[in-house]
Predicted model as a PDB file, atoms N, CA, C, CB and O in Angstrom, pLDDT in the B-factor column:
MODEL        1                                                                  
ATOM      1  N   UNK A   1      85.503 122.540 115.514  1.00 38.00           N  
ATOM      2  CA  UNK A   1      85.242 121.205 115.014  1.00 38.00           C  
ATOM      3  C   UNK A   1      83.890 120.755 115.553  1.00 38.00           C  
ATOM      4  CB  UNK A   1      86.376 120.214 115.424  1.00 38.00           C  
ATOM      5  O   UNK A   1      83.583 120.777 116.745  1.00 38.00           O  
ATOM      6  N   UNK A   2      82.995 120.284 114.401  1.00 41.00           N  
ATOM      7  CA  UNK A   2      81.896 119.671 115.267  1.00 41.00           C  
ATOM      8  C   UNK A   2      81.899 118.468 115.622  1.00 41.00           C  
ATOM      9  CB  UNK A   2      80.790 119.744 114.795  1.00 41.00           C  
ATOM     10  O   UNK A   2      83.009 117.946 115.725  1.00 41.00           O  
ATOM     11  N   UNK A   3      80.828 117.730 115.890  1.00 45.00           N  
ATOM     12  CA  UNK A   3      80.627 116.931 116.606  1.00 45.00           C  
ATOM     13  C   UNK A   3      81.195 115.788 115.652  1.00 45.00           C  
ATOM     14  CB  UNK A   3      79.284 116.970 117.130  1.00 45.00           C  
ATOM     15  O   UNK A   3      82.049 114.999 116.056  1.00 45.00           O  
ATOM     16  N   UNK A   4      80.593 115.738 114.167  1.00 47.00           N  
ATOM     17  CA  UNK A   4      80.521 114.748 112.975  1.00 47.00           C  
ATOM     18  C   UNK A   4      82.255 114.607 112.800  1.00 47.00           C  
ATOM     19  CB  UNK A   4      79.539 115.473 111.386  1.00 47.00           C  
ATOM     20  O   UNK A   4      82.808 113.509 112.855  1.00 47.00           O  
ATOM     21  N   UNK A   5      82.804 115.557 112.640  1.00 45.00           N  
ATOM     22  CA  UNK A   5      84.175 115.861 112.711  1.00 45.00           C  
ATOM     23  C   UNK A   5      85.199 115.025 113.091  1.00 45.00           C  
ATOM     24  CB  UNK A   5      84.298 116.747 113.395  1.00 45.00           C  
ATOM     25  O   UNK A   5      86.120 114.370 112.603  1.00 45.00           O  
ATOM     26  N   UNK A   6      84.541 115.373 114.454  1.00 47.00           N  
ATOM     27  CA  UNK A   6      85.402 114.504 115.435  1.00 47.00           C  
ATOM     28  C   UNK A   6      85.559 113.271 115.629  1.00 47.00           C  
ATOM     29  CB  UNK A   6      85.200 114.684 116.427  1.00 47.00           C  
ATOM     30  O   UNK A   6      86.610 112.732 115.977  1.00 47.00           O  
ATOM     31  N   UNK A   7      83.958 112.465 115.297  1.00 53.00           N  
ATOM     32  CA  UNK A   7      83.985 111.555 115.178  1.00 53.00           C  
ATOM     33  C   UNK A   7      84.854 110.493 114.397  1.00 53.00           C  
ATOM     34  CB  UNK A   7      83.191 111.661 115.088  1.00 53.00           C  
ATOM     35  O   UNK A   7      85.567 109.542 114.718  1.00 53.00           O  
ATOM     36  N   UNK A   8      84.371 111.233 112.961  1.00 55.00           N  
ATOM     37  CA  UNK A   8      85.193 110.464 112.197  1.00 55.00           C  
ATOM     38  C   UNK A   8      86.857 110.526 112.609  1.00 55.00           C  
ATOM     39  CB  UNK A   8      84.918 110.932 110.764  1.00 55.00           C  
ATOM     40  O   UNK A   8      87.547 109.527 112.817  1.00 55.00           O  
ATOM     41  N   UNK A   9      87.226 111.635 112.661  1.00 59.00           N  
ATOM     42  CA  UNK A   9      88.843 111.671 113.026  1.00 59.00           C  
ATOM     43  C   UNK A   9      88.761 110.790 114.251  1.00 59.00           C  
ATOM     44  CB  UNK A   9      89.592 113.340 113.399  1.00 59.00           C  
ATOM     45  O   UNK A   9      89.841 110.201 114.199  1.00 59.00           O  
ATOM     46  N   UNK A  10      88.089 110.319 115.388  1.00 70.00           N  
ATOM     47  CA  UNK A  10      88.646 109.381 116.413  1.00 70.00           C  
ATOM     48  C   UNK A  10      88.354 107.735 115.502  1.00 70.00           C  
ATOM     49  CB  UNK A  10      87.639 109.617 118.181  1.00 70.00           C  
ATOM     50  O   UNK A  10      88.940 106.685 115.766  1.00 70.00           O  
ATOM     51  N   UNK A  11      87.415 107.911 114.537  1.00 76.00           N  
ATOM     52  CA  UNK A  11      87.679 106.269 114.251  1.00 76.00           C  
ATOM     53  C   UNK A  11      88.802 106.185 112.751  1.00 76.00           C  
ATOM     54  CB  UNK A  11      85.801 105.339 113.837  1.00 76.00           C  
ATOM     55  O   UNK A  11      89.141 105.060 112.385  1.00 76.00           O  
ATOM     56  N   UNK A  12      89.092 106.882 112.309  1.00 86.00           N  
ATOM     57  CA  UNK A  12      89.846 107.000 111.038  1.00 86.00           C  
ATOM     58  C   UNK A  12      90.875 106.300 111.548  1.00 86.00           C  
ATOM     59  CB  UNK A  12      90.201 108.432 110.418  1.00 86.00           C  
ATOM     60  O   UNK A  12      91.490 105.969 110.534  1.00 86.00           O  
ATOM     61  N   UNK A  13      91.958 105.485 113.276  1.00 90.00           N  
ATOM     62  CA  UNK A  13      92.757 105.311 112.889  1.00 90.00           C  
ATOM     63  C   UNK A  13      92.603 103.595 113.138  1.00 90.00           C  
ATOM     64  CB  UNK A  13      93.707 106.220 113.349  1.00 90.00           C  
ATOM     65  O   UNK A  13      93.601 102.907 113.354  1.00 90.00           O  
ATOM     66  N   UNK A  14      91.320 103.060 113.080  1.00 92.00           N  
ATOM     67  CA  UNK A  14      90.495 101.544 112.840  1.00 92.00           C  
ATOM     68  C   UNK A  14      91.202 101.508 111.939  1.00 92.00           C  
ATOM     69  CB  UNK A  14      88.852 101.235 112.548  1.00 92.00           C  
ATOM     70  O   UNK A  14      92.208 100.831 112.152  1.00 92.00           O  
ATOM     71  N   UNK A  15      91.108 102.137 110.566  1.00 93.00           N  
ATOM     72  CA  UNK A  15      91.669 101.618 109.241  1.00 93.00           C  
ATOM     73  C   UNK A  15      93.121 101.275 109.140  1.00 93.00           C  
ATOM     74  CB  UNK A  15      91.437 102.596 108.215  1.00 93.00           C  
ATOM     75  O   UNK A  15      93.432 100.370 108.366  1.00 93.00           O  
ATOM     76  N   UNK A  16      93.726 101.675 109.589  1.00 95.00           N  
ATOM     77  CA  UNK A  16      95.078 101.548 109.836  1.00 95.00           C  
ATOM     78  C   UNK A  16      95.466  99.900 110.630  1.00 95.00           C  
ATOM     79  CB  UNK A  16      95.458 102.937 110.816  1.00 95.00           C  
ATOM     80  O   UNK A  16      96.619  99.483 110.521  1.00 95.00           O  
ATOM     81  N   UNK A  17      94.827  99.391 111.099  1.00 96.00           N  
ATOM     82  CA  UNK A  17      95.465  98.681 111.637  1.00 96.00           C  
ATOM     83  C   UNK A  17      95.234  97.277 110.666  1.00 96.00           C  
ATOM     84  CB  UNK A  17      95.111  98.749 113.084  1.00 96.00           C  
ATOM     85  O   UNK A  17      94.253  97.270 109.923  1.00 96.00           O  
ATOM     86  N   UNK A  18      96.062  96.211 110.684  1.00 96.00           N  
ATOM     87  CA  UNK A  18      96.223  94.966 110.077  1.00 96.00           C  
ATOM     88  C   UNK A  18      96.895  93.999 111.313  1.00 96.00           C  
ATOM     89  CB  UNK A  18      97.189  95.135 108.667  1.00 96.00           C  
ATOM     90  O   UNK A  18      97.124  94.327 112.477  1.00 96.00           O  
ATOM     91  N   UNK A  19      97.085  92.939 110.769  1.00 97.00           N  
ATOM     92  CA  UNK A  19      98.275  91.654 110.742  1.00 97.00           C  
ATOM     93  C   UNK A  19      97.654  91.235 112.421  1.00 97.00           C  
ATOM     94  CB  UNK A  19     100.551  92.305 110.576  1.00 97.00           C  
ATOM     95  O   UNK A  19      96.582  90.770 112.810  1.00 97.00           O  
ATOM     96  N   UNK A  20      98.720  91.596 113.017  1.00 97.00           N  
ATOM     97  CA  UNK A  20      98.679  90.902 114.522  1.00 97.00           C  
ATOM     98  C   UNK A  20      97.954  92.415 115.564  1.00 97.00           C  
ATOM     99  CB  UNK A  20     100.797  90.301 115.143  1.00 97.00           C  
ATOM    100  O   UNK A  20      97.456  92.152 116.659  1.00 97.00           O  
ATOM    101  N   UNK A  21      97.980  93.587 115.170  1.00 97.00           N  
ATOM    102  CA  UNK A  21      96.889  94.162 115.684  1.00 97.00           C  
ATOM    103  C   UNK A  21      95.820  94.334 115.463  1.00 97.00           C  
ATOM    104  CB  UNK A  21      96.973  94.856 115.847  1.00 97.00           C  
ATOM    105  O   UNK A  21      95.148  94.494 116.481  1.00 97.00           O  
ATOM    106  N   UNK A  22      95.245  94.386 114.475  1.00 97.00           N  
ATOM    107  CA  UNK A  22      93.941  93.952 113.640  1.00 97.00           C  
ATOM    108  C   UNK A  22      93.236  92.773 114.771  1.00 97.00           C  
ATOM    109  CB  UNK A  22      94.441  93.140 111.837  1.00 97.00           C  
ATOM    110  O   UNK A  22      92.280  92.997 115.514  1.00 97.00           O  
ATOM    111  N   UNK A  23      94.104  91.315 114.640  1.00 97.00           N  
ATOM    112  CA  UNK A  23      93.876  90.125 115.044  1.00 97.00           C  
ATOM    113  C   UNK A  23      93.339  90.618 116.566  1.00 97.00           C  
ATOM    114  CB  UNK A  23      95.209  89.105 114.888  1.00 97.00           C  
ATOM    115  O   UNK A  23      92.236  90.224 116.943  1.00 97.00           O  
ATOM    116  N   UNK A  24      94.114  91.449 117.385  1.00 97.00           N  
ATOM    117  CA  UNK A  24      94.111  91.522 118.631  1.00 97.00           C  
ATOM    118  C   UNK A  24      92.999  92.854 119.371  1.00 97.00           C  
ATOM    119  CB  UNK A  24      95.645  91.649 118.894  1.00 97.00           C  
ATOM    120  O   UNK A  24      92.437  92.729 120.459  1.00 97.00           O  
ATOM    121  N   UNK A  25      92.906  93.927 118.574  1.00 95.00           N  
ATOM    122  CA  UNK A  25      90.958  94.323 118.773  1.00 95.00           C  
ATOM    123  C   UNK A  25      90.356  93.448 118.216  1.00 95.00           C  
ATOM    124  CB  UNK A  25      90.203  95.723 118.055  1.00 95.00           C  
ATOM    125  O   UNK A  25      89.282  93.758 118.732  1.00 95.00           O  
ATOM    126  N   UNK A  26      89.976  92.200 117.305  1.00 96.00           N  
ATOM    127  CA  UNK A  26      89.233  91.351 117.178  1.00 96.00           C  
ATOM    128  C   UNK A  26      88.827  90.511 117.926  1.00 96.00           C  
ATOM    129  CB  UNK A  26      89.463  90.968 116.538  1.00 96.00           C  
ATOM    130  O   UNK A  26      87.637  90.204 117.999  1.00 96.00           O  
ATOM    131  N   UNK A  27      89.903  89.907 118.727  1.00 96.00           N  
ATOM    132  CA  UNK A  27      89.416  89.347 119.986  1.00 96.00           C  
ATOM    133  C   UNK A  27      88.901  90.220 121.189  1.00 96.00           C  
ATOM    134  CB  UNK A  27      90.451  88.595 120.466  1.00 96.00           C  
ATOM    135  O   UNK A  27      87.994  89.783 121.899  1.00 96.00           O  
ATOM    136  N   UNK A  28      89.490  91.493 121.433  1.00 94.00           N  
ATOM    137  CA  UNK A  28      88.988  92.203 122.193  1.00 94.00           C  
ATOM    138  C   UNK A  28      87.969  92.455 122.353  1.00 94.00           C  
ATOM    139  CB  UNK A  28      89.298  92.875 122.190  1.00 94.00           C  
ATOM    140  O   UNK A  28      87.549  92.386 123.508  1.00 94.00           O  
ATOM    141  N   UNK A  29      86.954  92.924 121.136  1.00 94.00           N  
ATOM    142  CA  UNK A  29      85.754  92.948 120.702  1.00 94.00           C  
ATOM    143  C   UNK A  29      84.770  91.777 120.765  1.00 94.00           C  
ATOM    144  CB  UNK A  29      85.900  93.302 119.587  1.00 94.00           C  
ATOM    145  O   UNK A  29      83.558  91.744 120.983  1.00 94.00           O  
ATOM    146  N   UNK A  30      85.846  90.643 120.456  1.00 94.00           N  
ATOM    147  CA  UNK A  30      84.181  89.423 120.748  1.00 94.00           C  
ATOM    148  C   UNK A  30      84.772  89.198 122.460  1.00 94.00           C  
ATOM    149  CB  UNK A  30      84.095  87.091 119.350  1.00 94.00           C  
ATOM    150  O   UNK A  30      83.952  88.546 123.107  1.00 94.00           O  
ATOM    151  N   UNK A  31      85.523  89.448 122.953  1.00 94.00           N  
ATOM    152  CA  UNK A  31      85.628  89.214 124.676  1.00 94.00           C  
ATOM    153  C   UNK A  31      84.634  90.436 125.050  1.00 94.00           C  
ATOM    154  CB  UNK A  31      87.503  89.441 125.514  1.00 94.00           C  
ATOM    155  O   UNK A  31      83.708  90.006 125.737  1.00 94.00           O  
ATOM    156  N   UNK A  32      84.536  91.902 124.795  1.00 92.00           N  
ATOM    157  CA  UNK A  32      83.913  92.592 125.027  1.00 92.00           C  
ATOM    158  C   UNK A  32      82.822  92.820 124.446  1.00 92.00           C  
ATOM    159  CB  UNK A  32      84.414  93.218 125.118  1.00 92.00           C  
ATOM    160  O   UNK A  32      82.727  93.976 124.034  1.00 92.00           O  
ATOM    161  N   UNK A  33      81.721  91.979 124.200  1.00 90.00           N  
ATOM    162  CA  UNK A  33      80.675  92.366 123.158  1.00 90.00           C  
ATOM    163  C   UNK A  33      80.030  93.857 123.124  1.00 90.00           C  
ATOM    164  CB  UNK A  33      79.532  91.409 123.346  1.00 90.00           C  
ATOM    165  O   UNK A  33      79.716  94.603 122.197  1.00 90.00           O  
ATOM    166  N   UNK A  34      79.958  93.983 124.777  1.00 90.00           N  
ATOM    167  CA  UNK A  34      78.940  95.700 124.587  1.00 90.00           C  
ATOM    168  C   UNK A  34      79.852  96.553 123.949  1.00 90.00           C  
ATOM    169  CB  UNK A  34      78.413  96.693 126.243  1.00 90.00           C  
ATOM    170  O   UNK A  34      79.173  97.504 123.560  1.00 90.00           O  
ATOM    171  N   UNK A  35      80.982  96.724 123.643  1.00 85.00           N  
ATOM    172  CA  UNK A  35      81.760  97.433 122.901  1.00 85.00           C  
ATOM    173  C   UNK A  35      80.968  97.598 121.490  1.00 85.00           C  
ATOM    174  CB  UNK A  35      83.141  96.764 122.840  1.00 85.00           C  
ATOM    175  O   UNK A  35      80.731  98.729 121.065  1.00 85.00           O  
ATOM    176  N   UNK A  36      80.593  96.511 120.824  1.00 84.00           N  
ATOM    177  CA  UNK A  36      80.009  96.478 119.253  1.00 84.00           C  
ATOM    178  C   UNK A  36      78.856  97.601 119.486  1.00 84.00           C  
ATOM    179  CB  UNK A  36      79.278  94.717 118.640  1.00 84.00           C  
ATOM    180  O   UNK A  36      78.535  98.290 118.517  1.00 84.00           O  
ATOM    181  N   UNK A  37      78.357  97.761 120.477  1.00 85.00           N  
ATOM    182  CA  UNK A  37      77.376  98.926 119.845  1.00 85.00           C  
ATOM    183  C   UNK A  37      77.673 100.451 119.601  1.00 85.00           C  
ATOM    184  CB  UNK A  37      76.262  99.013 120.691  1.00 85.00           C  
ATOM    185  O   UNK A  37      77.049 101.230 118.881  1.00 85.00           O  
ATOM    186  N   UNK A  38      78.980 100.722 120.518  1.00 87.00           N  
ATOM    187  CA  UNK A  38      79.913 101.744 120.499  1.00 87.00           C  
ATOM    188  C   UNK A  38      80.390 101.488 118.578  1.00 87.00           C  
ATOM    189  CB  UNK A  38      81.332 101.423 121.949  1.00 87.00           C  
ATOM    190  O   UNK A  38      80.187 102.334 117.708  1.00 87.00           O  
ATOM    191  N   UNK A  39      80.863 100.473 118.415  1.00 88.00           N  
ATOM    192  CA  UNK A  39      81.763 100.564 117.205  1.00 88.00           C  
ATOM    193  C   UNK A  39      80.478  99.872 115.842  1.00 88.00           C  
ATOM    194  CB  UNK A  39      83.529  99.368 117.551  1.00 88.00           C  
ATOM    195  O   UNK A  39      80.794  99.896 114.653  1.00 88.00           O  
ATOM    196  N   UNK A  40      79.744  99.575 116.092  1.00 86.00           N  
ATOM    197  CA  UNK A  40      78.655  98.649 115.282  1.00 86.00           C  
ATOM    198  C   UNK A  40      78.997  99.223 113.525  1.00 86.00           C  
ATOM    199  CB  UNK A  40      76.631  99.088 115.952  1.00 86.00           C  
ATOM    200  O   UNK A  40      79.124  98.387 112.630  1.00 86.00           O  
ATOM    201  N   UNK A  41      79.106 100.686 113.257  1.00 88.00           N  
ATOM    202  CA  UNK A  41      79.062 101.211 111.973  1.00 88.00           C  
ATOM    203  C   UNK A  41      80.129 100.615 111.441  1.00 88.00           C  
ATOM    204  CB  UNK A  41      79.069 102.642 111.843  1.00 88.00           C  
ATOM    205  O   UNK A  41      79.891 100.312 110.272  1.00 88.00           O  
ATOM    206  N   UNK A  42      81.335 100.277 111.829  1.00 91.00           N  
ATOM    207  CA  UNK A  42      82.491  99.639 111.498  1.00 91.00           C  
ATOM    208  C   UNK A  42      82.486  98.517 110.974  1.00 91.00           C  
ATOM    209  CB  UNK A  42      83.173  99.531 112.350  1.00 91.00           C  
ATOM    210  O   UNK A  42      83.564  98.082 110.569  1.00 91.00           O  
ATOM    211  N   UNK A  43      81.462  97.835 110.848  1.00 90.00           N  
ATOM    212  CA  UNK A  43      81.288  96.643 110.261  1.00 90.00           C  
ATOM    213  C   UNK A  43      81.402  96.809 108.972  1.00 90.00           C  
ATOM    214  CB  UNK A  43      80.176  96.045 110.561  1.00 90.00           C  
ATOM    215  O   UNK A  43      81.734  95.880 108.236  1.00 90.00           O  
ATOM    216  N   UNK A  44      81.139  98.020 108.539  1.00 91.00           N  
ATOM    217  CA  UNK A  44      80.063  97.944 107.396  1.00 91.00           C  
ATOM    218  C   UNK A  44      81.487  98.709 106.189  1.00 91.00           C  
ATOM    219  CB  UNK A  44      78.118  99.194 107.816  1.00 91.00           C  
ATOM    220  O   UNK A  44      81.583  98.929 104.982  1.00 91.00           O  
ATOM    221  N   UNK A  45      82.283  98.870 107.300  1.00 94.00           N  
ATOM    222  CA  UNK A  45      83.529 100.265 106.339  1.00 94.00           C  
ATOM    223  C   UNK A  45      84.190  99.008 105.939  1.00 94.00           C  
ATOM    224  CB  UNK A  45      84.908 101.818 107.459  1.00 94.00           C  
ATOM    225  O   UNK A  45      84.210  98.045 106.705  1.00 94.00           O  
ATOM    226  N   UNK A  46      84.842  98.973 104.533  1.00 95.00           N  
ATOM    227  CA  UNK A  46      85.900  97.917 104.036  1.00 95.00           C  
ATOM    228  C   UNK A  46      87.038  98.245 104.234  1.00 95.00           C  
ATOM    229  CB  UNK A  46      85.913  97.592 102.744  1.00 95.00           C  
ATOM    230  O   UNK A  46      87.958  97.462 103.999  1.00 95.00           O  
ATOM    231  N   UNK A  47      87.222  99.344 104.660  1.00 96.00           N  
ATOM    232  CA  UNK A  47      88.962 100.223 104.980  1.00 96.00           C  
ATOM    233  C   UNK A  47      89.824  99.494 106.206  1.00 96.00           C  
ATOM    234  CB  UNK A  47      88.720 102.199 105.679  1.00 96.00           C  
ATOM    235  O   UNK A  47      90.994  99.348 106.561  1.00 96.00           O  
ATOM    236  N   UNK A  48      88.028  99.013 106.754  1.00 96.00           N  
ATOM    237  CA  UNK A  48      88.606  98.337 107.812  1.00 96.00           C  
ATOM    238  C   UNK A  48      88.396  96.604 107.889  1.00 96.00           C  
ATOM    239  CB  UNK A  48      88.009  99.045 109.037  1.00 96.00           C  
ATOM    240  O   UNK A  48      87.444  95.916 107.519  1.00 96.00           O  
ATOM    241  N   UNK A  49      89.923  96.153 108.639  1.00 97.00           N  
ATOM    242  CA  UNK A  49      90.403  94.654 108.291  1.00 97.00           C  
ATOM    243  C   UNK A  49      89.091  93.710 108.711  1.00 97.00           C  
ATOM    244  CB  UNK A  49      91.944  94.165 109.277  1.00 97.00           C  
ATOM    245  O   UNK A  49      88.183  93.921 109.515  1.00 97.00           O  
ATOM    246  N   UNK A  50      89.287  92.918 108.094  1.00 97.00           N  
ATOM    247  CA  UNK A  50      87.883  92.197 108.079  1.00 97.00           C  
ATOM    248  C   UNK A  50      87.461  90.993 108.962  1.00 97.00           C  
ATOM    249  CB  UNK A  50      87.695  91.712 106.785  1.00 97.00           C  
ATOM    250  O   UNK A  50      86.557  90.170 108.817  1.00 97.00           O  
ATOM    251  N   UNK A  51      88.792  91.220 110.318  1.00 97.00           N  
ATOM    252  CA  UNK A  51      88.591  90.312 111.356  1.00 97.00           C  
ATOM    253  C   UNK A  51      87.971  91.297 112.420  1.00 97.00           C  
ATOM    254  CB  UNK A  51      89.970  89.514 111.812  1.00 97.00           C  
ATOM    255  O   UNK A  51      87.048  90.995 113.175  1.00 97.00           O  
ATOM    256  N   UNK A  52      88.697  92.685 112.366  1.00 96.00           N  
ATOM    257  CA  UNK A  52      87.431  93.180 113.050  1.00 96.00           C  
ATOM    258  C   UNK A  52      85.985  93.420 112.839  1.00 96.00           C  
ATOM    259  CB  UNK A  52      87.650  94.064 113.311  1.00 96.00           C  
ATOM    260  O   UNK A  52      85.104  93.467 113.698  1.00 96.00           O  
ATOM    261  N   UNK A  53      85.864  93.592 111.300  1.00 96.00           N  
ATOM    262  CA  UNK A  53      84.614  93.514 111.072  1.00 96.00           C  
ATOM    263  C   UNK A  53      83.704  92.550 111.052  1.00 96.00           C  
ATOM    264  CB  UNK A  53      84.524  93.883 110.292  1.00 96.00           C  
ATOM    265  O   UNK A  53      82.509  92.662 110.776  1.00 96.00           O  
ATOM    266  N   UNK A  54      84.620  91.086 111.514  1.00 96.00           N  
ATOM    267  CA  UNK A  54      83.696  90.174 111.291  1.00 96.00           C  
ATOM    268  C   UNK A  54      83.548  89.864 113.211  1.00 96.00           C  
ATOM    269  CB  UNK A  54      84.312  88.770 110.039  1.00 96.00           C  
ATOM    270  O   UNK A  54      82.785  89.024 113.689  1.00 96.00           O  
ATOM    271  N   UNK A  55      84.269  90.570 113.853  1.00 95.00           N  
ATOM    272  CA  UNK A  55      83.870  90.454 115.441  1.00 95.00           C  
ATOM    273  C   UNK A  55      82.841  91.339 116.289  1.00 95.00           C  
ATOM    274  CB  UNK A  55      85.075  90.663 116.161  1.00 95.00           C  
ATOM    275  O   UNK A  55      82.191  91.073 117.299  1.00 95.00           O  
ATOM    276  N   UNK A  56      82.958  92.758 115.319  1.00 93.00           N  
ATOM    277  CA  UNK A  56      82.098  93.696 115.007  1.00 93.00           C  
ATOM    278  C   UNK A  56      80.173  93.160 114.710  1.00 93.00           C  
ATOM    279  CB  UNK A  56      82.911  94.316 113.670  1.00 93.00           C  
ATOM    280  O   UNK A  56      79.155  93.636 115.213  1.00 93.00           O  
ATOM    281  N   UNK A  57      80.348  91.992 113.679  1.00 91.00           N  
ATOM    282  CA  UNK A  57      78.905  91.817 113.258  1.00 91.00           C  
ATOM    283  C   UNK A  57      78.114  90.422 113.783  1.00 91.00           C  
ATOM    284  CB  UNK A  57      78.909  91.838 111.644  1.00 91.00           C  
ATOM    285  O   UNK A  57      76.958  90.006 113.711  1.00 91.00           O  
ATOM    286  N   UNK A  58      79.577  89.857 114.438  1.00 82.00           N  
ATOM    287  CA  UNK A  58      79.037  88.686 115.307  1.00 82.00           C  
ATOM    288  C   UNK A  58      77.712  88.674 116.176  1.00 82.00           C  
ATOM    289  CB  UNK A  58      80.033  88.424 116.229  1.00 82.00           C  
ATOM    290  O   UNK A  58      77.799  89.345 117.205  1.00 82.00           O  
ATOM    291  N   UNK A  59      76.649  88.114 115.983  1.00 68.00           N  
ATOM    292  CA  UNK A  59      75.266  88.195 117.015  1.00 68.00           C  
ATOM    293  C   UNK A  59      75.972  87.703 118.349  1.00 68.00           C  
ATOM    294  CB  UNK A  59      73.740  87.007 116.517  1.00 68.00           C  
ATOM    295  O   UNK A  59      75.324  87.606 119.391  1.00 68.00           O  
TER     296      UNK A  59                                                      
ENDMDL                                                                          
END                                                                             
């Protein structure tokens, strides 16, 4: 497996989440901002719920 591979398979299971876990990496993420540069591309995927993506693109 390369590198590209892997990647995607460790964020593929972002998409999965909704409702009250969704809600709860959303706050995680704006409590942890340096996290967004780790996850920053995630903003941009629609697969994924759109409270993380909107904690994701927060300045």
């Amino acid at each position: 497996m390369d590198d590209q591979s892997g990647q995607a398979e460790g964020f593929s299971w972002w998409t999965t989440l909704s409702g009250d876990a969704a809600s709860s990496v959303a706050a995680m993420l704006r409590q942890h901002p340096e996290c967004v540069t780790y996850f920053g591309h995630l903003a941009y995927d629609l697969r994924v719920d759109h409270r993380i993506r909107a904690a994701i693109a927060q300045p």
